[in-house]
VEXKEVO-957554 format. One record per atom (N, C-alpha, C): x, y, z. Coordinates in steps of 0.001 Angstrom, whole numbers, plus 524288, in hexadecimal, padded with zeros to 5 digits. Example, Ala and Ser with C-alpha at 12.3 -4.5 7.8 and 13.67 -1.06 7.14 Angstrom:
2
833867E9C681E788300C7EE6C81E78833907F31C81E78832327F73681BA8835667FBDC81BE4832648001E81EBE
# end
This chain:
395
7D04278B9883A747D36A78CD2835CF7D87F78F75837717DC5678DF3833B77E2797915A835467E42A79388831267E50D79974835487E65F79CF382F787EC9279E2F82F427ECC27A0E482AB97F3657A2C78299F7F5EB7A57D82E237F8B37A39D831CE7FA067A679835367FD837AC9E8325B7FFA87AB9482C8C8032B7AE3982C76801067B4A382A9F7F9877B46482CBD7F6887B91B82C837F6D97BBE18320D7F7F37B8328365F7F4A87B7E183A207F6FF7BC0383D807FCDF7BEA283C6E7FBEA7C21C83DA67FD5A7C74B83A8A7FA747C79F837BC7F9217CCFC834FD7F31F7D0668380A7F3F97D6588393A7F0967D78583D3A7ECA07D985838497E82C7DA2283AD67E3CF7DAA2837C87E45C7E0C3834AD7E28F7E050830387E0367E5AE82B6A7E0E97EA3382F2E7E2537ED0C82D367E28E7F35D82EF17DD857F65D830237D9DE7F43882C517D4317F64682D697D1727F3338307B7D1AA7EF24831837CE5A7EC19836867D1047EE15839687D3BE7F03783B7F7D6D17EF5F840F57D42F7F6FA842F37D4A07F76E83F427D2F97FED283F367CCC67FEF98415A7C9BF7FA8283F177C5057F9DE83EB57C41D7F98A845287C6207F508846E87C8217F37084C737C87F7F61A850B17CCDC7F9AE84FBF7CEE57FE2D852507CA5880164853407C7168043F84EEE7C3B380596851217BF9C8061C84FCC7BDF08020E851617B7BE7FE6B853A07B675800FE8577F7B1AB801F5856F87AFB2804C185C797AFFC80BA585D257B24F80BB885BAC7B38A8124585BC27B18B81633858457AEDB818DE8576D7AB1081C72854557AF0681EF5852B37AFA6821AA84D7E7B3828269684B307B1F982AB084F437B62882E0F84EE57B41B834B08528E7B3B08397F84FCC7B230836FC848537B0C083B71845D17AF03838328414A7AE0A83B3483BD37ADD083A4E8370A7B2B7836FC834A87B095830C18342F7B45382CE5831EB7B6E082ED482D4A7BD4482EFC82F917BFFA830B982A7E7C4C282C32828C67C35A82824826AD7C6038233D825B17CB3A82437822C27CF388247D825B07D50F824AF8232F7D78D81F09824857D4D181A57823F07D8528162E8232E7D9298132681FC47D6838111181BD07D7A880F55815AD7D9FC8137F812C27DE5980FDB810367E0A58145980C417DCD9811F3805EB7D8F0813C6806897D49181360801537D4328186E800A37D683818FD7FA5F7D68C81FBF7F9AC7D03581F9A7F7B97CE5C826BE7F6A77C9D8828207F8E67CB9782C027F3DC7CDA282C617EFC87CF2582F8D7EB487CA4A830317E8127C81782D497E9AE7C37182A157E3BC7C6EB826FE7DF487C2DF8247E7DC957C4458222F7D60D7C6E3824B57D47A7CA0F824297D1CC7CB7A826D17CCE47C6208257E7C7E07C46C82AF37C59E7C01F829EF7C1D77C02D825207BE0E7C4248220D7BCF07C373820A47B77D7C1D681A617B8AA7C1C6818327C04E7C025814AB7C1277BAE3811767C0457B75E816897C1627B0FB811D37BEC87B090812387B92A7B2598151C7B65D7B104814F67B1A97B3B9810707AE397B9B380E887B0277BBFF80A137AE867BAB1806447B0717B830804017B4817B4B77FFEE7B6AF7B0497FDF17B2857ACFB803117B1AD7A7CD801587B0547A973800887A9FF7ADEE802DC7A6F77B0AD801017A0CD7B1987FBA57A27F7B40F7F9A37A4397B6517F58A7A62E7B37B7F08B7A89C7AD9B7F2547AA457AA607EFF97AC807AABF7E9C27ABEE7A86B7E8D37A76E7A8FF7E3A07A65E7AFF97DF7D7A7377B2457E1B77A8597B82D7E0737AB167B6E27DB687B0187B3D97DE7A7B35C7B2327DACF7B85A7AFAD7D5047B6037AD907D5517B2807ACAC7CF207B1247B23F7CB047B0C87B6337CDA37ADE47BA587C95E7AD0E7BE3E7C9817B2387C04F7C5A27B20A7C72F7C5887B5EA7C9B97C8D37B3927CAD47C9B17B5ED7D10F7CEAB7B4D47D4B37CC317B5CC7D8CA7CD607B3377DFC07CACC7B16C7E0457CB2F7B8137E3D07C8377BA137E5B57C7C87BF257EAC97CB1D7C02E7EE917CF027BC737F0B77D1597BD9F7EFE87D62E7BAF17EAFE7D6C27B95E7E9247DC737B7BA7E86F7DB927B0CF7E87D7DF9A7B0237E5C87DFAB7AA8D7EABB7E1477A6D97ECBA7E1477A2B67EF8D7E3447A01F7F1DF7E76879EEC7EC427EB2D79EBB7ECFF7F15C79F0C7EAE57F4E07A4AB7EBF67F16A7A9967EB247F2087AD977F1E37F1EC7AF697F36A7EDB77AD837FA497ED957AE407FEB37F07C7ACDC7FB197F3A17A8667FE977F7AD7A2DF7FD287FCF77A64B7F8807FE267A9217F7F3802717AAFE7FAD9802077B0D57FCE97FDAA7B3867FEBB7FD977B7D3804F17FFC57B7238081A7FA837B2C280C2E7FB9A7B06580EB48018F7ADDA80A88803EB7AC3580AC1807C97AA1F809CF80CE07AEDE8070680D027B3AC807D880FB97B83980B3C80F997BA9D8109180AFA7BB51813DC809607BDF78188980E057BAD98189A80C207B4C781BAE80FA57B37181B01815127B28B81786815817B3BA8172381CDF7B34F8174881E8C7B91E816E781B757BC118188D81DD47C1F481D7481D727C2DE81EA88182A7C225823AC8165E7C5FD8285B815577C1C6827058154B7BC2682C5E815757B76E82BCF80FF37B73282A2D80B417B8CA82A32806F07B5FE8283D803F57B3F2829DA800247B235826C97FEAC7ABF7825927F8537AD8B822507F6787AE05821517F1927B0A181E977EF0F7AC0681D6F7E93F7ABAF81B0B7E54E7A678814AC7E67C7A953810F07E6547A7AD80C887E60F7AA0F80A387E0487A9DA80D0A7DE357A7DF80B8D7D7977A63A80E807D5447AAE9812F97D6217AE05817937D2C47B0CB817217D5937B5238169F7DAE37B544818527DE467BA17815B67E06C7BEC480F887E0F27BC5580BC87E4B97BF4A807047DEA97C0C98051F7DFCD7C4058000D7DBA97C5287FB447DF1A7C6637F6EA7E0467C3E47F1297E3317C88F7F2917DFA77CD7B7EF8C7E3997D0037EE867E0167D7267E72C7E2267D6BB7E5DB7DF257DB5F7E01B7E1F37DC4B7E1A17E23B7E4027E4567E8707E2197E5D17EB3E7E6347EB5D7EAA17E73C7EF7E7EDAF7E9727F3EB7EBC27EA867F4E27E9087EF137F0257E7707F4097F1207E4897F8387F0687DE667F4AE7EDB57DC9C7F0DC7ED9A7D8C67EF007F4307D8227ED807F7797D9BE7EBAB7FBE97DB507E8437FE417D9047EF207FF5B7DD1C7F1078036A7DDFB7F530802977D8A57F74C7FEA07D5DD7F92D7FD127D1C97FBEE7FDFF7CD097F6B87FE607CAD27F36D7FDFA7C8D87EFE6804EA7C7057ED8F8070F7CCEB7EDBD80D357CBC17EB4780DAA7C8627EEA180D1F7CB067F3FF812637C8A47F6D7811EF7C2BE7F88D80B067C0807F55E80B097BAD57F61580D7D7B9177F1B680CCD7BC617EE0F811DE7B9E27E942815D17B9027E9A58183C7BDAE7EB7181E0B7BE087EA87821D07BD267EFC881FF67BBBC7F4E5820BD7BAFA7F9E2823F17B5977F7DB828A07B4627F8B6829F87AF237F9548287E7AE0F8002C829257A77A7FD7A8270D7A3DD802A482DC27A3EC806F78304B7A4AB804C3835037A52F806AC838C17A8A6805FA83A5C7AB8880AB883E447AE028093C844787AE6380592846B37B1238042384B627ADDB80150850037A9598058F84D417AA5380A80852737A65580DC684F0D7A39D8101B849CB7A1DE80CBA8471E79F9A80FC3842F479F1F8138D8435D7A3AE816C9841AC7A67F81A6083B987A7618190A837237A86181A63832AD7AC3781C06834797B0A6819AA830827B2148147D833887B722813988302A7BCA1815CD832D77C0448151F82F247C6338186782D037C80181457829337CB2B8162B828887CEA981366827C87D53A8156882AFB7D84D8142782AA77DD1681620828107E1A68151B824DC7E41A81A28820317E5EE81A00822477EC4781D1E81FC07EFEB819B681FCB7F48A81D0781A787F3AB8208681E047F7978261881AC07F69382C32819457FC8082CEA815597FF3182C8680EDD7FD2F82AA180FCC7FBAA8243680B927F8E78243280A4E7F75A81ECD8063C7F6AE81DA9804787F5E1817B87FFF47F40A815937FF3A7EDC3816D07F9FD7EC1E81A607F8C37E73F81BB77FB8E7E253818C37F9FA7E3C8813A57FA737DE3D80FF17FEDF7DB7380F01803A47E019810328092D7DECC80F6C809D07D932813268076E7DBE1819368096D7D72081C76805417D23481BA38008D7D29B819FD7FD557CD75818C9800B17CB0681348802037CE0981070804A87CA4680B9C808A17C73480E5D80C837CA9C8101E8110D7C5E08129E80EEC7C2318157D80B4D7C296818F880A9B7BD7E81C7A807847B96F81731804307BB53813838026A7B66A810818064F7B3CF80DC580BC77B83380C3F80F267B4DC8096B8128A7B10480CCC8120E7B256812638152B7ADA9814C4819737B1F5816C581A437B6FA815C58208B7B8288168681FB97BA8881BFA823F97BE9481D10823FA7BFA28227C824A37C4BF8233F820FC7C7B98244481F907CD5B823B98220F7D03182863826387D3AA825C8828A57D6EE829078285D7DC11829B3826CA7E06A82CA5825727E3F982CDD829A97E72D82DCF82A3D7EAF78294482CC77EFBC828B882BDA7F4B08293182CA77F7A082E3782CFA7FC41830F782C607FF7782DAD828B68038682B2A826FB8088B8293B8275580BA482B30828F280FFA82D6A827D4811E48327C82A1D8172082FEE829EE81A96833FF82B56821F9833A5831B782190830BE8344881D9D8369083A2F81D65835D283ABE819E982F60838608180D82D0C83AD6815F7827718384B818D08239E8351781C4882437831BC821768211B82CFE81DB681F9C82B5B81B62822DD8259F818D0821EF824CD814E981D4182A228124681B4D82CD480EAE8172A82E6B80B9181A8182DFD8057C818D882E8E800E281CDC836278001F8199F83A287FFCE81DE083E64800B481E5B840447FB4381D2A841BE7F7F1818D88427E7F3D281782848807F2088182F84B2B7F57C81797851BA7F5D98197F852847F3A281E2A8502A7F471820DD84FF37F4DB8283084F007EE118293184CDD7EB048259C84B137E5EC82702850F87E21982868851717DFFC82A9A853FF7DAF982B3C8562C7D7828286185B407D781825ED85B207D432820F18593A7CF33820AF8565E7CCC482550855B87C71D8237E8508C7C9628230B84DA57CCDC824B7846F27CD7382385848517CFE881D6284AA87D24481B3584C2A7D3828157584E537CF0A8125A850117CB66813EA851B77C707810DF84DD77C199810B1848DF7C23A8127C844897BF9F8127E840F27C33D80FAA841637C7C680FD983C6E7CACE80CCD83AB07C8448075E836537C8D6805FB8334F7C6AE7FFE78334F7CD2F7FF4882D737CE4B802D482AE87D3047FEA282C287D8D98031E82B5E7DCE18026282C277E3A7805E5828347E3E1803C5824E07E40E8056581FA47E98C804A5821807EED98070B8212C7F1DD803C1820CA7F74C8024881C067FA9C8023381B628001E8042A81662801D6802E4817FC80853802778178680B2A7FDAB819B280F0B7FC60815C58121D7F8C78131A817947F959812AB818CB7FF43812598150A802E4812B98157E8070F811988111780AB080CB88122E80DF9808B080D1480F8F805F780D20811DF805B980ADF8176D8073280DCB81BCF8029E8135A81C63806CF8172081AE480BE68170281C9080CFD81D0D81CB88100C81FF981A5580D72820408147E80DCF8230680FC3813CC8248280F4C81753820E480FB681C4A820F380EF781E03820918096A821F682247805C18234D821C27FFAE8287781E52800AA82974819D57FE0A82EEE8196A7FC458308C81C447F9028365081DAB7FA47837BF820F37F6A483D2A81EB27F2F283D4981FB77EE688416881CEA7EC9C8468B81AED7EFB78488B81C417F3A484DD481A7B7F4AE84A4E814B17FA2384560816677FB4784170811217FF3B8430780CB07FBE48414980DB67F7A683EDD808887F234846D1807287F11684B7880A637F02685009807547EE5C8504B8048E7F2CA85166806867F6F885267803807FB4584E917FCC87FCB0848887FEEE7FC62845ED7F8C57FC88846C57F6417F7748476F7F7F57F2FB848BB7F38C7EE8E84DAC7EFA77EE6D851CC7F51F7F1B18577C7F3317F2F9856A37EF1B7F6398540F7EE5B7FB9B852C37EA3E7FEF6851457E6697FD5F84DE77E6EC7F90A84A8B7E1F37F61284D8A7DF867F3A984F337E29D7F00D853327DF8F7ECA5857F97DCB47EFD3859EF7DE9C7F42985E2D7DD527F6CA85CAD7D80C7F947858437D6FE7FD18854C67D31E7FEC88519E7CFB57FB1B84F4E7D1127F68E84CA97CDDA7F3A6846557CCC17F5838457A7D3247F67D83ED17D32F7F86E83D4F7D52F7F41A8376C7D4D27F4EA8356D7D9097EEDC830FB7DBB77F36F831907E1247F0DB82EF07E68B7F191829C87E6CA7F0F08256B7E4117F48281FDE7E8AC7F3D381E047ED617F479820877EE437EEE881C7C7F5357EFE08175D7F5F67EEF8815027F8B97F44F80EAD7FA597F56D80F7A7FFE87F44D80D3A7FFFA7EF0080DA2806347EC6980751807347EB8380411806FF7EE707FF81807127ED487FDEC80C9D7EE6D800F880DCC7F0E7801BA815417F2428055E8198B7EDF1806E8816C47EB6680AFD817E07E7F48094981E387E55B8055481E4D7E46E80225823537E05D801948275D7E55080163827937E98D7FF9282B7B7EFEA8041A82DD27EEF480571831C57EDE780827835017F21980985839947F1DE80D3A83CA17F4EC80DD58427E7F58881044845D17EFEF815398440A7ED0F816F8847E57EB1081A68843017E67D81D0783FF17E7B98200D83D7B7E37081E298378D7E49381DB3834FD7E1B581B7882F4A7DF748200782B617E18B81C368285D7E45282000824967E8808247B822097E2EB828C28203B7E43582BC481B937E14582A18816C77E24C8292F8147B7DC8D826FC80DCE7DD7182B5E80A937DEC38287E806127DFCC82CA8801B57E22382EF4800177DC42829E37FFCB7D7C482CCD7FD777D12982FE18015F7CF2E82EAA805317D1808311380A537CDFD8386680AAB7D1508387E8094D7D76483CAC8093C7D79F83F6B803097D6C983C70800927D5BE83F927FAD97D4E0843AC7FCB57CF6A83F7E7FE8F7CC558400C7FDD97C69F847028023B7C64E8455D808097CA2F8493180A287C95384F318076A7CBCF84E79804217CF6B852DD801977D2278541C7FBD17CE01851E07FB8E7CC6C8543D7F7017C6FF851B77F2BB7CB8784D887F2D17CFA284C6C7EDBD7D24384C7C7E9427CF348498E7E56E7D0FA847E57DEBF7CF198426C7E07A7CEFA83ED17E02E7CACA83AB77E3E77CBA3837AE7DF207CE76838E67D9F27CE59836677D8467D44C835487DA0A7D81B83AEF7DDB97D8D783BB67DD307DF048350B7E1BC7E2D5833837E43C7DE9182FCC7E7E07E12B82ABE7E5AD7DCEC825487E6917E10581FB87E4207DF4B81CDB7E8837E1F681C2D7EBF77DE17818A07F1077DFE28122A7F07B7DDFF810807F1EF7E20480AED7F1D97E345807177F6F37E21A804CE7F8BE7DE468004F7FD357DE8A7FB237FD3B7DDEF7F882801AD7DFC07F1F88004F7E0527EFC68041F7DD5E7EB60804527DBB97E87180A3D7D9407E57380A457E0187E5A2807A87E3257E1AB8091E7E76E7E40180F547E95C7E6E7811DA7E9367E8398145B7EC407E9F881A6A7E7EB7EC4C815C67E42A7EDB781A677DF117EAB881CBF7DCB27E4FD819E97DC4E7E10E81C597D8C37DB3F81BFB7D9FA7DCD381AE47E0FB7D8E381BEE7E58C7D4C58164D7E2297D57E812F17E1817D45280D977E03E7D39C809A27E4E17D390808FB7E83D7D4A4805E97EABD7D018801287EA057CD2A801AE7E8EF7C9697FDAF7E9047C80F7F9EF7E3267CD487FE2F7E1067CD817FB537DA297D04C7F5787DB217D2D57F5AB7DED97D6F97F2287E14E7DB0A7F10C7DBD27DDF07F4467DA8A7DFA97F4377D6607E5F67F5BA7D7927EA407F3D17D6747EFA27F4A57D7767F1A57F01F7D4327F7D07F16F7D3527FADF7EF7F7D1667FFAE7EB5C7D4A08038D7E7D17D388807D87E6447D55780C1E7E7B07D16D810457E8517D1C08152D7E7267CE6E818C07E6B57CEE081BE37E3E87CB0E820937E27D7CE98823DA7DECF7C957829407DD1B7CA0082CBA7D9B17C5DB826A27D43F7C3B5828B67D3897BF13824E77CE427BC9F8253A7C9387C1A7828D67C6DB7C419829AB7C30F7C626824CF7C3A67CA04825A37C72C7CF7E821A77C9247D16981B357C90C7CF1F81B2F7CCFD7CB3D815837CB737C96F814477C8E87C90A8171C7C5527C6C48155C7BEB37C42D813287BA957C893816977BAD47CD6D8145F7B8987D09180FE37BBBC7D46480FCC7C09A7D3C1809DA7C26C7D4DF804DE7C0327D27E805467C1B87CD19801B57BF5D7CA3E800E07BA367CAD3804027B6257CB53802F67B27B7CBE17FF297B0507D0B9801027B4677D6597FD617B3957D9477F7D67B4067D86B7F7C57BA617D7587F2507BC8C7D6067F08F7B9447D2137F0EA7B7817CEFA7ED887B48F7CBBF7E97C7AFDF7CEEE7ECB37AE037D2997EABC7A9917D6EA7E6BA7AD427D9927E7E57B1D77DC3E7E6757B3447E2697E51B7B8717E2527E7057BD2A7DC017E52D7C2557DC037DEC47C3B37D9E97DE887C71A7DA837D9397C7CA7D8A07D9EB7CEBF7D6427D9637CC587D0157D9F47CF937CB6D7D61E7D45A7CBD67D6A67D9507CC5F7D2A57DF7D7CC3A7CFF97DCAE7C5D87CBB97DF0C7C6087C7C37E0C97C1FA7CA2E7E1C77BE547C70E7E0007B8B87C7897E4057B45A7C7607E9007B39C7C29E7EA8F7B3637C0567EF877B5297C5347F3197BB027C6917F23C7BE8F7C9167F3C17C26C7CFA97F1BC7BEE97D09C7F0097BD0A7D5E47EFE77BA337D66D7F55E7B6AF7D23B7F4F37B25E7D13F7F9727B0EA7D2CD7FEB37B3047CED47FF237B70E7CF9A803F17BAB67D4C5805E37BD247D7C7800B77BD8C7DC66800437BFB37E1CF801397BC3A7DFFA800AF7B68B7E29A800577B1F47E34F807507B1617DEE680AFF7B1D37DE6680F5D7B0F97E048812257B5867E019811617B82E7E2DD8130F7BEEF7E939814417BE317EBBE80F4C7BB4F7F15580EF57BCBC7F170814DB7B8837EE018156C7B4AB7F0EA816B97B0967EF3481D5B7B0787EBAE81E807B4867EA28824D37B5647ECD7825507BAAB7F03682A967BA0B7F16382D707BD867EF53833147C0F97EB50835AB7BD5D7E9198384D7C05B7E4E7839207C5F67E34B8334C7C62F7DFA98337D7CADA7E3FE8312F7CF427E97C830367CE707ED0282F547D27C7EDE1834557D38C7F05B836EE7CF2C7F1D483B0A7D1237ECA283FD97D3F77E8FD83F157D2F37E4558423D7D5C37E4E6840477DB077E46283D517DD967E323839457E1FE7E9C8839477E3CD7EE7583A8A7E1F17F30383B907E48B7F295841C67E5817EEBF844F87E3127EF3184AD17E4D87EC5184B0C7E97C7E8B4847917EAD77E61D847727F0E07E962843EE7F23C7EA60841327F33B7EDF5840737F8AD7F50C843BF7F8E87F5B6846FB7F65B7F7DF84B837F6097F57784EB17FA477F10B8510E7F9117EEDF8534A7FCE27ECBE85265800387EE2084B1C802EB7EBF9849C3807387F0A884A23809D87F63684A3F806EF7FC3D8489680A4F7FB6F84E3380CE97FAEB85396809CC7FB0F8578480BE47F744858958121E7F2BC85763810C37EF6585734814FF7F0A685595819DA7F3B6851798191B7F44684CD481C537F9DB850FF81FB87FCF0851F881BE6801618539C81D4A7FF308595E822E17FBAF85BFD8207E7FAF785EDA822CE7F83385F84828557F4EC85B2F827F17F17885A4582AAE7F491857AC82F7A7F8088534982E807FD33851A2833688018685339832D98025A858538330A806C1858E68315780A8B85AD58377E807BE85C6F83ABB8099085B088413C809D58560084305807BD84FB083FBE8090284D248418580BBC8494C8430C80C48848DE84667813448457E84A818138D8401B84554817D1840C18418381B7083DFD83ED38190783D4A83A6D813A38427D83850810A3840D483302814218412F82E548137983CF882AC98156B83E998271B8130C83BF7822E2810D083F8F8201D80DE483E9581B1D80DA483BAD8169180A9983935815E180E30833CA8124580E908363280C5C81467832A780B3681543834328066B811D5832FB80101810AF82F138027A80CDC82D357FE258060182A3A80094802F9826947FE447FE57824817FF537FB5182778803F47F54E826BE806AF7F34A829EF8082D7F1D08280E80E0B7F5A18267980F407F4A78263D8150B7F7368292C8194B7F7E782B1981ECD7FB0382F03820427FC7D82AD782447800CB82B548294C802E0825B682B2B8041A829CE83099800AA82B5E8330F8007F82E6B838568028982C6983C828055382E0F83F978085B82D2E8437C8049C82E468494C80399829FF84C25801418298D851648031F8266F8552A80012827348592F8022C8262C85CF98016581E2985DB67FD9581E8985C5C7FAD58181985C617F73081788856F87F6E78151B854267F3CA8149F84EB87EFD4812B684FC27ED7F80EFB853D87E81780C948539A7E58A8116B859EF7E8B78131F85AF77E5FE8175B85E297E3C681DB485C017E74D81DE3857C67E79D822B1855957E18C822948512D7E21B81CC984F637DDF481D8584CBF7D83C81D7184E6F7D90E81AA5852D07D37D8192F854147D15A81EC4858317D5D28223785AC77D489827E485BF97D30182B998568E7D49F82A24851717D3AF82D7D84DEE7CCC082C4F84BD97CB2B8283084B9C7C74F825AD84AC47C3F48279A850AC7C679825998548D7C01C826A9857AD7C04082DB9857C47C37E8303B858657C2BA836C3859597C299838D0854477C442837F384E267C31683AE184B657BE67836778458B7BED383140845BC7BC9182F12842197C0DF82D8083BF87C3CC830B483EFE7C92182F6A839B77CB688293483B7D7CB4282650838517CEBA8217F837047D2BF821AF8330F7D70081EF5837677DBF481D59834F37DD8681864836E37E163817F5833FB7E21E812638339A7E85B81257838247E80F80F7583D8E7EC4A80EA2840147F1C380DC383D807F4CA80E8A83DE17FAF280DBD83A207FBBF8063C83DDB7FAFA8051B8413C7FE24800FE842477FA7E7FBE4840717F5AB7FE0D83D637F2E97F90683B2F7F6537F7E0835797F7FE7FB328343E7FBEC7FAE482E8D801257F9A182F6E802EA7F7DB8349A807D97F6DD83577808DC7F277838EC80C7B7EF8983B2D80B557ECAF83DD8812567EB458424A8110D7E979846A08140C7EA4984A35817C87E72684A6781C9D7E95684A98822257E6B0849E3825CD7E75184E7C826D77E2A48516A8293C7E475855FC826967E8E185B26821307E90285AA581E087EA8A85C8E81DC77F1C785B4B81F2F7F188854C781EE07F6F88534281C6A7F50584F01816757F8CE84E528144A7FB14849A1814268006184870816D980026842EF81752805DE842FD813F0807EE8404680F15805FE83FBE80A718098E83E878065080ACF8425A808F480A4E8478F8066980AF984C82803B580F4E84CBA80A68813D484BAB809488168184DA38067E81D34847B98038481989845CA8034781E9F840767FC1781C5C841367FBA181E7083E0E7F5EF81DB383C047F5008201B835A97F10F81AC3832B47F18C81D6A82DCE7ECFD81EB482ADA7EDBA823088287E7EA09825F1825DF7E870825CB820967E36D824F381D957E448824B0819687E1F082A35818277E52582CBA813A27E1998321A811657DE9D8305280A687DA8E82DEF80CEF7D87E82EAE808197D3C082EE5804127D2A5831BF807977CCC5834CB806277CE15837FE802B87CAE4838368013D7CD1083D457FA2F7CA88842867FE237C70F843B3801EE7C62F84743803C27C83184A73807547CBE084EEC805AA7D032851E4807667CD19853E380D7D7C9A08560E80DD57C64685696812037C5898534C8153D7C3C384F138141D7C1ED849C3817F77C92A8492781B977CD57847868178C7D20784765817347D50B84A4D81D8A7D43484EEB81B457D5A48524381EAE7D13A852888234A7CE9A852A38239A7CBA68505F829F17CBC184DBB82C347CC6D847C082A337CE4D8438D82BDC7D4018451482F9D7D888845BC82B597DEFE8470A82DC17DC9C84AD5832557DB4284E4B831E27DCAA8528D835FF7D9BC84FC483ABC7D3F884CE7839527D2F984AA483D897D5768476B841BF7D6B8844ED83DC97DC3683F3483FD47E030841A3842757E162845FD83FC17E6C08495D8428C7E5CA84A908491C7E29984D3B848617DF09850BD84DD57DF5284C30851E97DBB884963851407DBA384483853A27DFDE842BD856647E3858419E851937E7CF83E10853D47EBB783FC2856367EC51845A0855CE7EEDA848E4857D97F0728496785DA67E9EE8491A85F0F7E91784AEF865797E8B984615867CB
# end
């Protein structure tokens, strides 16, 4: 049999390769798992009790772009965060999860050709979330990796590209906070990449699935600054999850949005190839967008995990604490050495930085970090883990 070469070279999952690494090797204490970012908040209460109202839901199909008053509670979260006012009929789509979404647009909306013809790119922050670079290779385009690094404040530097790799671009994936290393765009990030877009004729994926994490002031959206710059509300297709906002992750429940044109040809895919969340889990998802207190409970602990964290490395060589979502982005000497010494001498796992990044000109710049997830709701466990990892990695 012959397969798609245009998979063939994408390097394997972040977690097989970890698995790999270390095989064979016993922990050298009490397993303290910091590599999935699966928050550990608990439910929010009002989840089994709207399931089991709802029960009989699981017998029928569910609408393929969500439910009506699943769209009114999305629409209606957008504008009380971010000031804008979107159709819930034209504008917003459910996802079941935002890697379905992220992987999915960009088979929509990817042209087969660039505007001169050309193979078009698609531009990827370097480290990144996996799916960005598997979407481009299914859409055919040509995935270019954009430098994140200390020197661009851990924001993939889109200015810096080449005008003919900018004059082939379709789609920018974006990831704000950013994953791994809890970087914020900050309003003058977002004029400048909308300015590029619009100037080139790319459209903007924003991965705001971190959007609700962070220290002190509420990241700026990609819709919220389109809307204030008078954009093409094409030009940006923002992505959110309750996995992370309302410690959901297994609801697989998130949103897309973006100008009508866009949606339209989303939907059109997903109707073929998506696979519609639950009644019952729409529900749940309906009440999520529309309560704010178990965000804000679950943003007062990882408040007091930034502090911890802060304190706990705060001697260490180039730490710097992320602004938003709950991972920390540690600076080492080697990432698949660092971890697999943290694992055999203390039992703490982390996740290598250069499995999330990948090598350009024979530089990966997630070589040299290693990443952490904090998110155990247990401030104790928390803090034994870090200091362990610290000690360790120290000497």
């Amino acid at each position: 049999m012959t397969y798609p070469e245009r998979f063939s070279n994408l390097p394997d999952y972040a977690f097989p390769r970890l698995r790999t690494l270390l095989a064979g090797t016993p922990p050298g204490g009490k397993v303290c798992d910091m590599t999935i970012g699966q928050p550990g908040h608990g439910l929010p209460g009002f989840v089994a009790p709207i399931i089991t109202e709802h029960m009989q839901g699981f017998a029928t199909y569910p609408p393929n772009p969500g439910t009506p008053e699943l769209l009114k509670a999305i629409t209606g979260w957008l504008k009380r965060r971010y000031g804008v006012s979107l159709d819930p009929e034209t504008q917003v789509m459910a996802l079941n999860g935002t890697r379905e979404g992220l992987f999915n647009a960009c088979l929509a909306l990817c042209p087969e050709q660039a505007r001169n013809g050309d193979t078009p790119t698609v531009l990827i922050p370097n480290p990144f979330y996996q799916v960005y670079a598997v979407a481009a290779a299914a859409a055919g385009a040509e995935p270019v990796m954009v430098p994140a690094t200390e020197d661009t404040g851990f924001l993939p530097d889109f200015a810096s590209l080449p005008e003919d790799v900018l004059n082939r671009a379709a789609i920018a994936y974006i990831c704000s906070p950013s994953n791994p290393q809890g970087a914020v765009a900050d309003t003058p990030y977002w004029q400048e990449l909308i300015a590029i877009a619009q100037s080139f004729g790319f459209t903007i994926f924003a991965d705001e699935c971190y959007s609700e994490i962070y220290r002190d002031t509420p990241p700026p959206g990609a819709l919220e600054m389109a809307a204030t710059l008078g954009a093409d509300p094409e030009s940006v297709v923002s992505f959110h999850s309750l996995s992370k906002r309302s410690n959901l992750p297994g609801l697989r429940s998130g949103f897309v949005a973006s100008g009508p044109e866009n949606i339209k040809h989303i939907k059109q895919l997903r109707a073929y190839a998506g696979a519609p969340l639950p009644l019952p889990l729409q529900r749940v998802a309906e009440l999520a967008w529309c309560d704010e207190a178990h965000v804000e409970e679950s943003r007062a602990l990882y408040r007091q995990k930034y502090a911890l964290a802060d304190e706990i490395f705060s001697g260490w060589p180039g730490y710097r604490g992320p602004q938003g979502g709950f991972f920390l982005w540690l600076r080492v000497a080697d990432s698949e050495q660092a971890a697999l010494k943290a694992w055999r001498e203390t039992g703490v796992k982390v996740l290598p930085g250069a499995y999330l990044g990948r090598a350009v000109n024979g530089e990966n710049p997630g070589a040299g970090y290693i990443r952490v997830a904090m998110v155990t709701k247990d401030m104790d466990e928390l803090q034994d883990g870090l200091t362990r990892l610290r000690d360790c990695l120290a000497t």
